[in-house]
N, C-alpha and C positions, 0 to 999 in steps of 0.2 A: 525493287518496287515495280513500280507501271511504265511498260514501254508503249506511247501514244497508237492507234487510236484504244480508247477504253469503253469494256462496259461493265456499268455496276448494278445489280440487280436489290432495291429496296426492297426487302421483305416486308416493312412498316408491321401488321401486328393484325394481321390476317389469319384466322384460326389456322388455315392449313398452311403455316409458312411460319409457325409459332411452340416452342419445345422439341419433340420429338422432329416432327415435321419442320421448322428451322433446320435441322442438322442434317435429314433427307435432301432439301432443298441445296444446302452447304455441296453437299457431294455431287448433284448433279453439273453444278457450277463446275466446281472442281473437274469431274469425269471431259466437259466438254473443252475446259481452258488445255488441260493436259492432251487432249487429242486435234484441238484445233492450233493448239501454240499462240492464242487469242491470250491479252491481256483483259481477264476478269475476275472481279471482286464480287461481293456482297455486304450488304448493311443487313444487319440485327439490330432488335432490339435491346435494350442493358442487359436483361438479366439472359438471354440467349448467348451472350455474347462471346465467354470466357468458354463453354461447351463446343460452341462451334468454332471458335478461333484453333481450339487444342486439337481437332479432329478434321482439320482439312488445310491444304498448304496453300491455298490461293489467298489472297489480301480480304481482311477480314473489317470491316469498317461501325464506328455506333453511328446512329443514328442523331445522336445530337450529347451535348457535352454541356455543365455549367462554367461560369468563368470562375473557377476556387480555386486555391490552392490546397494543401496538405494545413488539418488543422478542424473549423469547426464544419459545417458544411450538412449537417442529417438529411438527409431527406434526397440532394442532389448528385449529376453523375461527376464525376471528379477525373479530371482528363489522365490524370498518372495512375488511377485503378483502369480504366481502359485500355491504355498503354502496356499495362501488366498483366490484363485479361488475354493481350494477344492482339488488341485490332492496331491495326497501322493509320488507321485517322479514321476520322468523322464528320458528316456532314453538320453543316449550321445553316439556318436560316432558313429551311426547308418549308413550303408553305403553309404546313399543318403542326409547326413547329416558329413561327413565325420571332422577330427577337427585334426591339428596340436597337438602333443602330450603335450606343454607347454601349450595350449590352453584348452586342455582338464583337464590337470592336477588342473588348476585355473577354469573348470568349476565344474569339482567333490569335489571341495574346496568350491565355494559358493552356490553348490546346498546343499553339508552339515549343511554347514551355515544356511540353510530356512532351514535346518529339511527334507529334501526330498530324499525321496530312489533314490541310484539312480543304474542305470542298465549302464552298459560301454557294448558296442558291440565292437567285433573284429571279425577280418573275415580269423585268422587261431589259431593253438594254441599257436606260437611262441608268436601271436600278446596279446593272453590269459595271457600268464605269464605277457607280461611287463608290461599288462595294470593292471592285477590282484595288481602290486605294489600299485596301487593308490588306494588300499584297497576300492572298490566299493562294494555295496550289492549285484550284482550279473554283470556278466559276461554273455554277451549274444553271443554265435557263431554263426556266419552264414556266410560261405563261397559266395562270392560276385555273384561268377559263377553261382549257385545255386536259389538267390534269385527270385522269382516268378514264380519257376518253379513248374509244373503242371505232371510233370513227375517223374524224377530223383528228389530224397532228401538226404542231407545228410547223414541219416539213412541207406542207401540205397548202394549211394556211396561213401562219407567217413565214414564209419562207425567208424574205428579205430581215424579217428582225432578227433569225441567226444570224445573216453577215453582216450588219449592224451590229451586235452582242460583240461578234467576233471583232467589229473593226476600233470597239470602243473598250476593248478589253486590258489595252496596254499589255499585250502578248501571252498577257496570261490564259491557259489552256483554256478552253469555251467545252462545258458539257452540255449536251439537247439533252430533257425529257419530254413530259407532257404530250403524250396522247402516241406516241412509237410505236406503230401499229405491223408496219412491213420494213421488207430488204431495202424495199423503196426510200421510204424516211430514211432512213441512215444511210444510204447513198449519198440521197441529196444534200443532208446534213453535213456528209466531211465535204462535200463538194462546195459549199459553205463557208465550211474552214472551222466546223468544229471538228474536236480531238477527241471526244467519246459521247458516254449517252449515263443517264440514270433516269430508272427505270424501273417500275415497280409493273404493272397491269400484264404490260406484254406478255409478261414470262409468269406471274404468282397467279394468275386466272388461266393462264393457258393449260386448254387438254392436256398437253403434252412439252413441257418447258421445256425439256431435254432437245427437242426435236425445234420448236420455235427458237430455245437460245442458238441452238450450232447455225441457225439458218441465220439470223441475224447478226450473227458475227462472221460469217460469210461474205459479208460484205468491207470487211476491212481488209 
């Protein structure tokens, strides 16, 4: 699986980071983790999932999972078809994905169940501790304010609520997003005492991802 620090690149459902282009993107990830020895993933969306899982060796992540089992379920994603698509977990409680906390607690329960990592987002630290109970593999922070920002990042301006995140986290790994703009932020980040990043703007808007990703993972 993932050896600390991590970065994961959310695709979310951005024309050019979607079909065809999802599995483009797959490779670039791939091309720089294989050349840098950098632990790096990717999220997809459902139906990308299984195309890019099959066609690149790096850790392959959904984007969000319902709590089902095997049985009736139409309409939602079902954590053991994921598992069988190829990704090795999935994010929950993502902020554009957001989930009631009995909701969530029964989705981190049957995404365990398929065997699949899963990553809980919260969007401060208060929300870090309680989520942190549901013993998830990692804990992703990103202040909501912040998200797709091209400017201000976390690193930047809450610096202190990473190591808060971190200190309230019950050991559990601490991921930064929300607004990861330079080599800078993620300096400051592990220096912090987080253990990765998720991360969608930086690298699915970037002229040049290939060239933003290597440079950013330069710093681990």
């Amino acid at each position: 699986m993932f050896t600390f620090p991590i970065w994961i690149t959310n695709l979310k459902n951005y024309e050019t980071c979607t079909g065809a282009n999802a599995l483009e993107m797959a490779k670039i990830h791939e091309k720089v983790a294989k050349a840098t020895g950098k632990s790096i993933g990717i999220a997809v969306n459902a139906i990308d999932l299984y195309r890019v899982a099959k066609e690149v060796s790096i850790p392959v992540f959904a984007q969000h999972v319902d709590p089902i089992d095997y049985g009736k379920g139409t309409g939602h994603i079902l954590p053991q078809v994921v598992k069988k698509a190829g990704a090795i977990g999935t994010l929950l409680n993502h902020s554009e994905r957001r989930l009631d906390v009995e909701v969530l607690k029964d989705s981190v329960a049957c995404a365990q169940k398929a065997n699949l990592m899963r990553i809980v987002c919260a969007e401060n630290p208060a929300e870090i501790e309680e989520l942190s109970k549901l013993e998830p593999d990692c804990v992703a922070f990103e202040p909501p304010e912040l998200i797709g920002s091209t400017g201000a990042s976390v690193a930047t301006a809450k610096p202190q609520s990473i190591a808060d995140s971190v200190a309230v986290s019950g050991g559990i790994p601490v991921l930064v997003g929300a607004g990861i703009n330079s080599v800078e932020d993620v300096k400051v980040s592990l220096s912090l005492g987080a253990k990765g990043f998720l991360v969608a703007t930086a690298i699915t808007k970037a002229e040049d991802p290939e060239k933003a990703l290597t440079e950013f993972v330069s710093a681990f």
